[in-house]
Steps between C-alpha positions, in 0.01 A plus 500: 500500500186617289657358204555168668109441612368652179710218336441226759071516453547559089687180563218329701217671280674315206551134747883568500511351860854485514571833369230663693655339806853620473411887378273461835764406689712763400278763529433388886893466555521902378196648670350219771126720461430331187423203647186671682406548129515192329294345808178670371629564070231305325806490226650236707151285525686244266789423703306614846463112587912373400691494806730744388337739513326452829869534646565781310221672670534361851 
């Protein structure tokens, strides 16, 4: 799952929304305490607003 969020904020640190999005997604599908993560990862500052990723982190 590690491997999954390292990928999904490289992918937001670079403004790969979409990308960053689905390797986020994944990573909460295989290990749901990742989401507590992203909620405070300054990586994810550039997609923090989309409302993807609010629902990712619901």
């Amino acid at each position: 799952h590690e491997a999954w969020y390292n990928k999904a904020y490289s992918y937001s640190l670079q403004g790969n929304i979409e990308q960053a999005i689905e390797n986020l997604k994944t990573a909460i599908n295989l290990h749901p305490e990742v989401r507590e993560w992203a909620k405070t990862d300054s990586d994810f500052d550039a997609i923090r607003e989309d409302e993807r990723f609010q629902e990712l982190i619901k």
